[in-house]
mmCIF file of the C-alpha atoms, coordinates in Angstrom:
data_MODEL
# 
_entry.id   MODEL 
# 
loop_
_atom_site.group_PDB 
_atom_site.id 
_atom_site.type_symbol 
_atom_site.label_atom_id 
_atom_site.label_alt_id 
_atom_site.label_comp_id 
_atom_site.label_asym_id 
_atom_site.label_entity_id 
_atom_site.label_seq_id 
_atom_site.pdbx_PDB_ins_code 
_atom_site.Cartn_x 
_atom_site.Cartn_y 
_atom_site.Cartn_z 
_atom_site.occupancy 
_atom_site.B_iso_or_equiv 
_atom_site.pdbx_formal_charge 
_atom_site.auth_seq_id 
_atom_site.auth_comp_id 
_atom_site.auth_asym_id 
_atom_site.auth_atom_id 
_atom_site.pdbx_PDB_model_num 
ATOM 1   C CA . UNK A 1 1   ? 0.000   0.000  0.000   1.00 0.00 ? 1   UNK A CA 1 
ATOM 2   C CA . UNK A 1 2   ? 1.378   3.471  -1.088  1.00 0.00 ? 2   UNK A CA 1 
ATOM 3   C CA . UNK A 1 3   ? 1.367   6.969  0.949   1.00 0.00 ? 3   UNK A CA 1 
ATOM 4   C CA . UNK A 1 4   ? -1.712  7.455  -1.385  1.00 0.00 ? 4   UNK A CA 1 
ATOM 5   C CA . UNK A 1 5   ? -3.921  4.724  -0.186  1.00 0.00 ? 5   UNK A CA 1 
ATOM 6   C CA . UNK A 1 6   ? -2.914  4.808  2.628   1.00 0.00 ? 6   UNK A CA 1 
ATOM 7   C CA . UNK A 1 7   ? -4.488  8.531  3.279   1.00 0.00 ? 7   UNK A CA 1 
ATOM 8   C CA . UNK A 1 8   ? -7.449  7.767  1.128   1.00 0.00 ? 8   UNK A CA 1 
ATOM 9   C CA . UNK A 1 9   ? -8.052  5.001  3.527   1.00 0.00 ? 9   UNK A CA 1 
ATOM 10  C CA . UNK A 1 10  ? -8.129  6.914  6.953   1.00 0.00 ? 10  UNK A CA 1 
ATOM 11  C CA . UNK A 1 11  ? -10.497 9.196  4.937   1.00 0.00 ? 11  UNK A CA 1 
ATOM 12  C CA . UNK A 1 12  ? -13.044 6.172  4.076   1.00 0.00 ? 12  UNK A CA 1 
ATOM 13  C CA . UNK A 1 13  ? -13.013 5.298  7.807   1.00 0.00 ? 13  UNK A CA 1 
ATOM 14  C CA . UNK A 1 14  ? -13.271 8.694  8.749   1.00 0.00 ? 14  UNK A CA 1 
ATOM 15  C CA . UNK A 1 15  ? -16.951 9.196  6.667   1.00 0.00 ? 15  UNK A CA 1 
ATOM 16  C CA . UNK A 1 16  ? -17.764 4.944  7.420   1.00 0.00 ? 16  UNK A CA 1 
ATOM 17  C CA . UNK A 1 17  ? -20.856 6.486  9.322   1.00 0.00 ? 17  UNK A CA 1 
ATOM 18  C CA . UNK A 1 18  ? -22.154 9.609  7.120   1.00 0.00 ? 18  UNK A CA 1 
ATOM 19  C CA . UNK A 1 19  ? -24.554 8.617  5.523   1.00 0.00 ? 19  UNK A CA 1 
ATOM 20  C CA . UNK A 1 20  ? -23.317 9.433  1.070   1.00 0.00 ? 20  UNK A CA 1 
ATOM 21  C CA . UNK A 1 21  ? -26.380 11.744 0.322   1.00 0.00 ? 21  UNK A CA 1 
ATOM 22  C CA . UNK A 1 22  ? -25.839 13.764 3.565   1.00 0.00 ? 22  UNK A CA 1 
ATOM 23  C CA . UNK A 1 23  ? -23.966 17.369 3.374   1.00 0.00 ? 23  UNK A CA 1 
ATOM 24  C CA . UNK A 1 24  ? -22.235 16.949 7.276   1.00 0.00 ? 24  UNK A CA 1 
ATOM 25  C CA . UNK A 1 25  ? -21.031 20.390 8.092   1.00 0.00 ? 25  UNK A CA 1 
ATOM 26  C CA . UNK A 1 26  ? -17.343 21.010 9.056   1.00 0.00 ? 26  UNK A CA 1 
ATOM 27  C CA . UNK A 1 27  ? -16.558 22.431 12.400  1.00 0.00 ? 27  UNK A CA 1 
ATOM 28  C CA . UNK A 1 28  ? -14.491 25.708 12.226  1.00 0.00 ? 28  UNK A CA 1 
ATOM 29  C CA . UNK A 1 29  ? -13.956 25.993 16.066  1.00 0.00 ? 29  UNK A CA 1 
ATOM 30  C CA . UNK A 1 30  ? -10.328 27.727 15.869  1.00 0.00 ? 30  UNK A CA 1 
ATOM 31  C CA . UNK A 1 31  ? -9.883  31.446 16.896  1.00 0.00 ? 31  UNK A CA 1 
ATOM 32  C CA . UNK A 1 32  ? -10.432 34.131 14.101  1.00 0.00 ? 32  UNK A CA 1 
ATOM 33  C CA . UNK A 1 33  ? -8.205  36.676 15.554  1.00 0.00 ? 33  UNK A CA 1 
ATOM 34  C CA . UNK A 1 34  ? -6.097  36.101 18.288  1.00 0.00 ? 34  UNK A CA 1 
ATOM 35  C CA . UNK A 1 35  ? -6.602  38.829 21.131  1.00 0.00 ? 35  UNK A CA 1 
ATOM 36  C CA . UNK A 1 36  ? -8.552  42.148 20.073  1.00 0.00 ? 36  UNK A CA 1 
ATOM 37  C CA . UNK A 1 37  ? -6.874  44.901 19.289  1.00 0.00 ? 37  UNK A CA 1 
ATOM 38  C CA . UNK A 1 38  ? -7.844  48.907 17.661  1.00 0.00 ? 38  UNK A CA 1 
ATOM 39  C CA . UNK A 1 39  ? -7.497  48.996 14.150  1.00 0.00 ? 39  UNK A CA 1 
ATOM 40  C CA . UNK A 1 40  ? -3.864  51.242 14.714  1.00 0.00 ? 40  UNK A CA 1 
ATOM 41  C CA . UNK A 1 41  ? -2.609  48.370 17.027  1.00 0.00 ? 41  UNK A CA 1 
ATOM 42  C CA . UNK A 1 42  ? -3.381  45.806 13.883  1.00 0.00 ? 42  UNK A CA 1 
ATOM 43  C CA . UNK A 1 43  ? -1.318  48.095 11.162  1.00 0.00 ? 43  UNK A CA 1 
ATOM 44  C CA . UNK A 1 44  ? 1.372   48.399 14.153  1.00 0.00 ? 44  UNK A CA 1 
ATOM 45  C CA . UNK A 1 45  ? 1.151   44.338 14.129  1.00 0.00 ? 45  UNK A CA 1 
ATOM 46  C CA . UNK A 1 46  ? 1.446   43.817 10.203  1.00 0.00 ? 46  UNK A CA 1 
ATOM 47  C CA . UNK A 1 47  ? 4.720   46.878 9.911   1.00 0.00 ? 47  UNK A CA 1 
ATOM 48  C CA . UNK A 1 48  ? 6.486   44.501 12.826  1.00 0.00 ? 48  UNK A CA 1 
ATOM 49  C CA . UNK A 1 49  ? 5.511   41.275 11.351  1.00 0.00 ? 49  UNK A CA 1 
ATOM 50  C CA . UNK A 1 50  ? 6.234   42.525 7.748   1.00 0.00 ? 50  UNK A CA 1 
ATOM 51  C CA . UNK A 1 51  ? 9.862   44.185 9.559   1.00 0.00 ? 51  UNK A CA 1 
ATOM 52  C CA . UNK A 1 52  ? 10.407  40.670 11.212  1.00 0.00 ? 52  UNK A CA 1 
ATOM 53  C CA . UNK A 1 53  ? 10.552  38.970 7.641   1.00 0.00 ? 53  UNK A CA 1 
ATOM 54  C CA . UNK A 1 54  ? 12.723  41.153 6.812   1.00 0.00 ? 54  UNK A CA 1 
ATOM 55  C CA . UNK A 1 55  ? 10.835  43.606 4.441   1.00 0.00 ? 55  UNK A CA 1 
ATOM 56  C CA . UNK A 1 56  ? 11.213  47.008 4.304   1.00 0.00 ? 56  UNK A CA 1 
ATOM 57  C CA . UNK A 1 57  ? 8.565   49.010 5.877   1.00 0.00 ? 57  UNK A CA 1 
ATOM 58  C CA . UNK A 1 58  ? 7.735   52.472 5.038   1.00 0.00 ? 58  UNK A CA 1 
ATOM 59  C CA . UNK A 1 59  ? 4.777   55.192 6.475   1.00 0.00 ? 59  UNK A CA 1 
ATOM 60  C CA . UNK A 1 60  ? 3.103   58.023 4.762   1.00 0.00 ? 60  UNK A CA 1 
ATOM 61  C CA . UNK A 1 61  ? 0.070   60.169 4.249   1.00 0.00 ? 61  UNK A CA 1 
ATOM 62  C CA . UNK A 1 62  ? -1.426  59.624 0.729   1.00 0.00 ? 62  UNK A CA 1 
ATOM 63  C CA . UNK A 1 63  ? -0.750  63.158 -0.258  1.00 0.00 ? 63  UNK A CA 1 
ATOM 64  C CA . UNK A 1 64  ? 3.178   62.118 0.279   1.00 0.00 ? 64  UNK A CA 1 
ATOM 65  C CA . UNK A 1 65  ? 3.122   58.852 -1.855  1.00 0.00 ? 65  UNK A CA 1 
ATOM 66  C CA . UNK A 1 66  ? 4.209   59.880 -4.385  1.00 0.00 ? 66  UNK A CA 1 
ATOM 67  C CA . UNK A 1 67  ? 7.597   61.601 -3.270  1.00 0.00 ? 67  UNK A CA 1 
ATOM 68  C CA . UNK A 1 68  ? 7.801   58.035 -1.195  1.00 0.00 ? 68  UNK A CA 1 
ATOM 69  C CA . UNK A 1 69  ? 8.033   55.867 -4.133  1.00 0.00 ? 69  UNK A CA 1 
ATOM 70  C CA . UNK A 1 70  ? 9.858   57.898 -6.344  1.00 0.00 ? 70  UNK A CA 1 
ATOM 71  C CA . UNK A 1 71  ? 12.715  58.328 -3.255  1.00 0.00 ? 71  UNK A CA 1 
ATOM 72  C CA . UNK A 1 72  ? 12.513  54.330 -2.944  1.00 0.00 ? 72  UNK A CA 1 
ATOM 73  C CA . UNK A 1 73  ? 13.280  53.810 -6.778  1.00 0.00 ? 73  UNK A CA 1 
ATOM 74  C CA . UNK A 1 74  ? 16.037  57.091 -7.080  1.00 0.00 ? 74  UNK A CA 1 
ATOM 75  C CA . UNK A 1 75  ? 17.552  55.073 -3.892  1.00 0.00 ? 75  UNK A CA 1 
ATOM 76  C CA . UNK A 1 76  ? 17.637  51.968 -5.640  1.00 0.00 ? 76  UNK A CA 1 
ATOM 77  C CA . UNK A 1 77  ? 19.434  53.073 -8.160  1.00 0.00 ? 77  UNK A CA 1 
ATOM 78  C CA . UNK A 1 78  ? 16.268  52.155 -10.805 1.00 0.00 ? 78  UNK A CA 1 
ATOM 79  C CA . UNK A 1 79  ? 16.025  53.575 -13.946 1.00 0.00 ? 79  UNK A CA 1 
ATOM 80  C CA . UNK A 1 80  ? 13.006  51.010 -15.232 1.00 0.00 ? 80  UNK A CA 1 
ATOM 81  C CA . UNK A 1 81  ? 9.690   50.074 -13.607 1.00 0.00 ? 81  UNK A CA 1 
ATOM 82  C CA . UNK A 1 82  ? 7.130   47.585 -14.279 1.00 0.00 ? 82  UNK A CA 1 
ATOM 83  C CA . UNK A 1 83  ? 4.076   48.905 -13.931 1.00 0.00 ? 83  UNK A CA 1 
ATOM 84  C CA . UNK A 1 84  ? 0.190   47.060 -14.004 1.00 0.00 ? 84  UNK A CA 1 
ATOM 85  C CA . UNK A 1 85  ? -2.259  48.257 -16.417 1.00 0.00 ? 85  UNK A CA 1 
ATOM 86  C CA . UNK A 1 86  ? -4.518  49.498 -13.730 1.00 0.00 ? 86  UNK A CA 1 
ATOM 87  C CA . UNK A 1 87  ? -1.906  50.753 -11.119 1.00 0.00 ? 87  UNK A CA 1 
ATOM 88  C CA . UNK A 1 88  ? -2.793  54.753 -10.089 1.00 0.00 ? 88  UNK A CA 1 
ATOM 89  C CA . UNK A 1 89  ? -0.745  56.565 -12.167 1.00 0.00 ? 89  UNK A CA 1 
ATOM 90  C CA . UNK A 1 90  ? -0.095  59.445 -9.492  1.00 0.00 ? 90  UNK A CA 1 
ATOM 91  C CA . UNK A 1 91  ? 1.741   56.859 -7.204  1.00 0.00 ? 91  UNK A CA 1 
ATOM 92  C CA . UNK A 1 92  ? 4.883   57.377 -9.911  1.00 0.00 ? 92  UNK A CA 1 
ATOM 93  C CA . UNK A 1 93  ? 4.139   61.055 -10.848 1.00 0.00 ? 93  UNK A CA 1 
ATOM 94  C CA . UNK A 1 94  ? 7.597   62.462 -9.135  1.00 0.00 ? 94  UNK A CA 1 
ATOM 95  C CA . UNK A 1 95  ? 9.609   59.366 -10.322 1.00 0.00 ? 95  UNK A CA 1 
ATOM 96  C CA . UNK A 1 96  ? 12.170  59.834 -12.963 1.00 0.00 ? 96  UNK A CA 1 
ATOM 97  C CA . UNK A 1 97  ? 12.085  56.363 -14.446 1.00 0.00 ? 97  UNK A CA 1 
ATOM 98  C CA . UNK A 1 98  ? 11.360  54.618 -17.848 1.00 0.00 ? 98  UNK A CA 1 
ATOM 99  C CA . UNK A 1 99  ? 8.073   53.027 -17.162 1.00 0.00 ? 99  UNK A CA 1 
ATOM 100 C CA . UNK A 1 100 ? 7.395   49.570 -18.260 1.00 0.00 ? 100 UNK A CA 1 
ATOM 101 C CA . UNK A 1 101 ? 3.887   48.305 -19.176 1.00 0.00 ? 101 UNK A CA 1 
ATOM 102 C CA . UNK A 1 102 ? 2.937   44.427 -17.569 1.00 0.00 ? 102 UNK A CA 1 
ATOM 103 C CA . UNK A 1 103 ? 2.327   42.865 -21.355 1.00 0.00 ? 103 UNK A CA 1 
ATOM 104 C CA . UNK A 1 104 ? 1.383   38.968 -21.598 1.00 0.00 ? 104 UNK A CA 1 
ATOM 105 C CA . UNK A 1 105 ? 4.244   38.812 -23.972 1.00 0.00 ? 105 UNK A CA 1 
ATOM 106 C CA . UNK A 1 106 ? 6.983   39.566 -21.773 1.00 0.00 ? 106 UNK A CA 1 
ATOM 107 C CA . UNK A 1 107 ? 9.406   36.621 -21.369 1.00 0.00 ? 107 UNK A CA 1 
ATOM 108 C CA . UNK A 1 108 ? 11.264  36.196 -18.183 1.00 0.00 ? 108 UNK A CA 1 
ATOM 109 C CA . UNK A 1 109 ? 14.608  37.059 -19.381 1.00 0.00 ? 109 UNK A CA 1 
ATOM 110 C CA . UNK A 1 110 ? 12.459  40.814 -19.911 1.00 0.00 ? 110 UNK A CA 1 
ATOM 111 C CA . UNK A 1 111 ? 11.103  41.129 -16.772 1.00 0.00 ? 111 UNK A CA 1 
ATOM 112 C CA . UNK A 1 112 ? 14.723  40.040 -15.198 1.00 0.00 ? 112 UNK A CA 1 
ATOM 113 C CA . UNK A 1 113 ? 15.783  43.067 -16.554 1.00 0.00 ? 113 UNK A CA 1 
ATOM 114 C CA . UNK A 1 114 ? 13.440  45.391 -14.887 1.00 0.00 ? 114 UNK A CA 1 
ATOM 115 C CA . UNK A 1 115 ? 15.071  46.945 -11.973 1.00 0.00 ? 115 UNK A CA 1 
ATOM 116 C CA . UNK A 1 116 ? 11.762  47.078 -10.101 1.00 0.00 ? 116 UNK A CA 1 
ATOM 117 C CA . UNK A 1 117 ? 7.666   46.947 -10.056 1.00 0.00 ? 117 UNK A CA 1 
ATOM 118 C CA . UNK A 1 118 ? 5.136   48.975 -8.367  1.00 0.00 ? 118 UNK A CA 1 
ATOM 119 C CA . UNK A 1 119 ? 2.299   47.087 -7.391  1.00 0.00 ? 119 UNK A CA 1 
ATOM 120 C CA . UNK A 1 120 ? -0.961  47.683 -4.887  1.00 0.00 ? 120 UNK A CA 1 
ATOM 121 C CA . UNK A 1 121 ? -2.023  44.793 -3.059  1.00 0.00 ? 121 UNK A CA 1 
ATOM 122 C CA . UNK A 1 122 ? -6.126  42.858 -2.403  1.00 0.00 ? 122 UNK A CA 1 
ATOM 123 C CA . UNK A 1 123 ? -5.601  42.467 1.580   1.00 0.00 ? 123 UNK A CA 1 
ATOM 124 C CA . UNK A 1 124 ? -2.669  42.796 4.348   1.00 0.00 ? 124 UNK A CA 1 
ATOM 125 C CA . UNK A 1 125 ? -2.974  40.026 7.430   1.00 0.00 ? 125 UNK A CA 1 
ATOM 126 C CA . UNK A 1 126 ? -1.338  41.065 10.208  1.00 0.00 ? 126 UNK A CA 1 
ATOM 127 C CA . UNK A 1 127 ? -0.924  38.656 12.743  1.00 0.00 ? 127 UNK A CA 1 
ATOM 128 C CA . UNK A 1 128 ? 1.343   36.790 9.769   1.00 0.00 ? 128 UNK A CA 1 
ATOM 129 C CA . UNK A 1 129 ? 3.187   39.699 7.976   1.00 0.00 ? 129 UNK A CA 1 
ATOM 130 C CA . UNK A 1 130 ? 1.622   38.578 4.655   1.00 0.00 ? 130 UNK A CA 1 
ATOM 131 C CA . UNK A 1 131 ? 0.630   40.572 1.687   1.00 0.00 ? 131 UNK A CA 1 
ATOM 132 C CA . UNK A 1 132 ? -1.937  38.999 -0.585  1.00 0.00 ? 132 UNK A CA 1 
ATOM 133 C CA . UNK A 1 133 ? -2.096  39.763 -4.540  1.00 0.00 ? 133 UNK A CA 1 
ATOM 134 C CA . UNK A 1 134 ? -4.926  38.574 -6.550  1.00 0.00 ? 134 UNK A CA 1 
ATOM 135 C CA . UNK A 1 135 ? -3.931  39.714 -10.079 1.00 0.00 ? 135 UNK A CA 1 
ATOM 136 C CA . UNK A 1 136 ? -6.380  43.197 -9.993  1.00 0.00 ? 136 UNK A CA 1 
ATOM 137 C CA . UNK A 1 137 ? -5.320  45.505 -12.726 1.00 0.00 ? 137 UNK A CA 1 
ATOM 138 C CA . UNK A 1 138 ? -3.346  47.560 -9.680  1.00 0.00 ? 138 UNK A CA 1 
ATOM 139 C CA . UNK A 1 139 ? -1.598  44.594 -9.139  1.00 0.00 ? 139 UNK A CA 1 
ATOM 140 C CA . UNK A 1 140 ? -1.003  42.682 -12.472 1.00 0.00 ? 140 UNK A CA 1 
ATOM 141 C CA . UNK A 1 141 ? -0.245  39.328 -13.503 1.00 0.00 ? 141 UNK A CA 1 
ATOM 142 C CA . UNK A 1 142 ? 1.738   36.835 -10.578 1.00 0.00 ? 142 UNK A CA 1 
ATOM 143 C CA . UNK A 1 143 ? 4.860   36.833 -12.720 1.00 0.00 ? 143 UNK A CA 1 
ATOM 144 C CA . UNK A 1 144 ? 5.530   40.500 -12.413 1.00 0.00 ? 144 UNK A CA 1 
ATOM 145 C CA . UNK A 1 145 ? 5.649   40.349 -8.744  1.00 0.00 ? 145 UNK A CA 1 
ATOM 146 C CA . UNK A 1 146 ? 8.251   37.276 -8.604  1.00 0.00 ? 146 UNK A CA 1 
ATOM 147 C CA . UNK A 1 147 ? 10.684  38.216 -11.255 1.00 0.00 ? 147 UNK A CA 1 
ATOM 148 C CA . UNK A 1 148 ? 11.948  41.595 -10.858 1.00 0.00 ? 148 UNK A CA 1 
ATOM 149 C CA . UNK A 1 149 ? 14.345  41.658 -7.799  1.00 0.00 ? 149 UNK A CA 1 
ATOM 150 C CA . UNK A 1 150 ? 13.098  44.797 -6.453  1.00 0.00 ? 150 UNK A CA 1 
ATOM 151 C CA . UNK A 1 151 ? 8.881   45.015 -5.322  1.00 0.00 ? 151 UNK A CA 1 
ATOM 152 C CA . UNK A 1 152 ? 7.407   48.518 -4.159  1.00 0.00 ? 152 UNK A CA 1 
ATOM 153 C CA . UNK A 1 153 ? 3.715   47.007 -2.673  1.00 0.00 ? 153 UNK A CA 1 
ATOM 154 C CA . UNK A 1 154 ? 1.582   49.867 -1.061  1.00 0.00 ? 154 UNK A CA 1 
ATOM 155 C CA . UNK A 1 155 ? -1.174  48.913 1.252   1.00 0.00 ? 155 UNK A CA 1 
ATOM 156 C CA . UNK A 1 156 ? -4.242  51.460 1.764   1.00 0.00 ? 156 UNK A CA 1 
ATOM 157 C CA . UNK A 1 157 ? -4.420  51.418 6.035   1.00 0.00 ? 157 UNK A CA 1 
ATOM 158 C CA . UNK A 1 158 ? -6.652  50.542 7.563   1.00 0.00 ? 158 UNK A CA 1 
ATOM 159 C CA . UNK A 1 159 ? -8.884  49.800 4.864   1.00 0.00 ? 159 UNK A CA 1 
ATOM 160 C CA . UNK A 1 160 ? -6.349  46.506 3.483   1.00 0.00 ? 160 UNK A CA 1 
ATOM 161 C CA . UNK A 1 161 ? -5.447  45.437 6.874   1.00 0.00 ? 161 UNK A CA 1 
ATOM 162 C CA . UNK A 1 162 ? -6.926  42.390 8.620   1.00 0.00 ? 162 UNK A CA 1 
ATOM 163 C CA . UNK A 1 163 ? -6.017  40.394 11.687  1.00 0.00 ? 163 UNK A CA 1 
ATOM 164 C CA . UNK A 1 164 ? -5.848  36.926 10.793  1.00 0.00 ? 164 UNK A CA 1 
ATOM 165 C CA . UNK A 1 165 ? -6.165  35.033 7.601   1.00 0.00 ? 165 UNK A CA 1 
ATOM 166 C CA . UNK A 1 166 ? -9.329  33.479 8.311   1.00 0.00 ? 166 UNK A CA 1 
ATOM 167 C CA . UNK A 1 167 ? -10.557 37.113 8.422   1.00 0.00 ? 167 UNK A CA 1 
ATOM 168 C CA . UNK A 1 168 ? -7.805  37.795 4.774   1.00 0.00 ? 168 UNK A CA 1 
ATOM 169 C CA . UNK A 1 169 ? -9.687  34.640 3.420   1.00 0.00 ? 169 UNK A CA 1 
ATOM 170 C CA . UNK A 1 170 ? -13.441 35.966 3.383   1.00 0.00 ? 170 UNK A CA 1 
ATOM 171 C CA . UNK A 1 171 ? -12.213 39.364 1.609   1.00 0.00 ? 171 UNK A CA 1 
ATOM 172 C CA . UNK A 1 172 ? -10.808 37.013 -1.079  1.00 0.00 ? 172 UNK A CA 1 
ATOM 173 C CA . UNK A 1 173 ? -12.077 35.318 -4.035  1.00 0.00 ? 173 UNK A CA 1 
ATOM 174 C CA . UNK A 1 174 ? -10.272 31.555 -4.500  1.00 0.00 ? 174 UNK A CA 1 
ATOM 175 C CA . UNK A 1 175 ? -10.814 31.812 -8.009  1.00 0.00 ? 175 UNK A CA 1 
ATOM 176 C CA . UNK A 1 176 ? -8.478  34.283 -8.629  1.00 0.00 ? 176 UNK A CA 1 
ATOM 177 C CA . UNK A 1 177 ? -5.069  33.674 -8.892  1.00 0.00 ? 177 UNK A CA 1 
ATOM 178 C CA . UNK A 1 178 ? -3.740  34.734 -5.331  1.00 0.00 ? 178 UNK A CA 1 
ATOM 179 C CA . UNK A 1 179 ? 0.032   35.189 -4.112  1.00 0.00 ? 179 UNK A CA 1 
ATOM 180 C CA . UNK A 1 180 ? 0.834   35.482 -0.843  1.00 0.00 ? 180 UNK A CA 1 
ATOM 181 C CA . UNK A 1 181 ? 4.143   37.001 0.405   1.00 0.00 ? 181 UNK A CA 1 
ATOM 182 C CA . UNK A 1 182 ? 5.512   36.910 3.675   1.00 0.00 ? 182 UNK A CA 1 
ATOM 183 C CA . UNK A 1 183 ? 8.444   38.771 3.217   1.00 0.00 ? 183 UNK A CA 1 
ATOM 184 C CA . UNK A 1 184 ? 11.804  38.716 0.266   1.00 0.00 ? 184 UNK A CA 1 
ATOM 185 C CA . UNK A 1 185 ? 12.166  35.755 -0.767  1.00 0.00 ? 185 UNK A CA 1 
ATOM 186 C CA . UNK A 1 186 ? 14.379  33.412 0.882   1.00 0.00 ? 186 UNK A CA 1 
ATOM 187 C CA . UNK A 1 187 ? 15.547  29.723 1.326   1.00 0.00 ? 187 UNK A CA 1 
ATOM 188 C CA . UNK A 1 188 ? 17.629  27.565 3.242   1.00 0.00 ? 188 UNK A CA 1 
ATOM 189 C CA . UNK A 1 189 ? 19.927  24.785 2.468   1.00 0.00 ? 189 UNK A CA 1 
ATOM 190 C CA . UNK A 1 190 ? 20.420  21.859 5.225   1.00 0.00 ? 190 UNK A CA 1 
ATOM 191 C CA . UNK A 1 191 ? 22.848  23.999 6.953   1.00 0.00 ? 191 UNK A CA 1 
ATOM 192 C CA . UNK A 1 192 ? 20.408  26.905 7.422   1.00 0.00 ? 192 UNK A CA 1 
ATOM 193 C CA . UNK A 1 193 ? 22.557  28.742 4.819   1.00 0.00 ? 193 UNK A CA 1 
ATOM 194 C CA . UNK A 1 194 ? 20.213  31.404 3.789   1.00 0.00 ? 194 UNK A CA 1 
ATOM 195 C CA . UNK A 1 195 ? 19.524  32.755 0.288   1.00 0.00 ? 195 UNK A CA 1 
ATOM 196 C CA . UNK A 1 196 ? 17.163  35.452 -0.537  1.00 0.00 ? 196 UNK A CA 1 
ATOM 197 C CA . UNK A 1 197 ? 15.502  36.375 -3.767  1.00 0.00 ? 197 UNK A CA 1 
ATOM 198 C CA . UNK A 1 198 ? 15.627  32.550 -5.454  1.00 0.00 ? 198 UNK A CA 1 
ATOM 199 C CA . UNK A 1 199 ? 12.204  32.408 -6.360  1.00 0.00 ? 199 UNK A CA 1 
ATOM 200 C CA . UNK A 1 200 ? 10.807  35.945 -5.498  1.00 0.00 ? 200 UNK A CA 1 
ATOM 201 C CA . UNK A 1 201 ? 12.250  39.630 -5.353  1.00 0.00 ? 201 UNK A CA 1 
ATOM 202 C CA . UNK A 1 202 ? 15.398  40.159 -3.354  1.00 0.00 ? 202 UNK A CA 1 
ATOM 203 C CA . UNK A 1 203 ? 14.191  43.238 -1.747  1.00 0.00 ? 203 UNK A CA 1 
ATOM 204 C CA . UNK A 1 204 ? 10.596  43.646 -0.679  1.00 0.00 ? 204 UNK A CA 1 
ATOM 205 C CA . UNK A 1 205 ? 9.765   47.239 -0.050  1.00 0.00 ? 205 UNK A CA 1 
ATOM 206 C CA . UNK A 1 206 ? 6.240   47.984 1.481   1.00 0.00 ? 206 UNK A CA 1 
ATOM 207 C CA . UNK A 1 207 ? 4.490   51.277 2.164   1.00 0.00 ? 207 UNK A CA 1 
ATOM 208 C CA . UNK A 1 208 ? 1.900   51.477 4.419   1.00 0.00 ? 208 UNK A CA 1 
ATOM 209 C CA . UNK A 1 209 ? -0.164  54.703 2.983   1.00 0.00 ? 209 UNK A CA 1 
ATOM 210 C CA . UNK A 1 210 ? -3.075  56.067 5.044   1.00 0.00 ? 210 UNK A CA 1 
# 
């Protein structure tokens, strides 16, 4: 008997006594935020959790976002951005860069040679540091946020902040395609050698506008 039957099988003998035709309801008895806090304390939560992974964190006032994004690129040295089709075009009105449209027939090798992308984001969680994308026009296709090794994401606060996930997961729709980042990318070999930016962006930036 393989792994495979061997699940399947604890399954069968799970549902022995359900009767087929009956729809048996599945408990969701875990917590769906752990402690209560003010909606402040919750952004303060996500900018620690999102700090603890390692990703940048930046604040501003909407009215400043602009001058944020453009000083995050001119810092990075970036003279190319990818942008998504439906990303607000005053978030990159004081940058000085070559802007870069997200196009369906970009290759890989292209995007590699972006120096960064500016995307929004569908939902923040907080209490696990997480951005969600779900491939909105502000956000663009997955690739575009995996390839370049630089990623500007701006979350509207509060608004885009939740606690939890379970609270990230009814916001969502599952048929879209969502990416969830928790941070640069990063890996570790047996040794606990750590590598960033192997199968994500080197350097995640994020700026919490309100």
């Amino acid at each position: 008997m393989n792994s495979k039957e061997r699940i399947l099988g604890r399954v069968r003998r799970a549902l022995a006594d359900v009767p087929p035709d009956e729809d048996t309801p599945v408990e969701r008895d875990y917590l769906r935020e752990h402690g209560e806090r003010t909606a402040e304390e919750t952004v303060d939560l996500l900018a620690e959790n999102l700090a603890d992974y390692r990703a940048v964190v930046h604040r501003t006032e909407a009215g400043a976002l602009a001058g944020v994004v453009a000083g995050l690129l001119a810092a990075r040295g970036a003279s190319t951005v990818l942008v998504p089709p439906g990303l607000d075009e005053g978030w990159l009105a004081a940058a000085e860069v070559t802007r870069v449209p997200d196009e369906g027939t970009s290759t890989p090798p292209e995007l590699d040679r972006v120096d960064s992308v500016v995307t929004a984001c569908a939902v923040a969680v907080a209490e696990t540091g997480t951005l969600v994308l779900d491939g909105s026009p502000d956000q663009g296709r997955r690739r575009i946020s995996l390839v370049p090794d630089h990623h500007i994401c701006v979350v509207r606060v509060p608004d885009q902040v939740v606690a939890s996930v379970p609270q990230a997961l009814e916001r969502l729709d599952p048929t879209r395609p969502l990416t969830w980042i928790s941070g640069p990318s990063a890996t570790s070999d047996i040794e606990l050698d750590r590598v960033e930016g192997v199968h994500g962006p080197r350097t995640l930036e994020v700026v919490l506008v309100r």
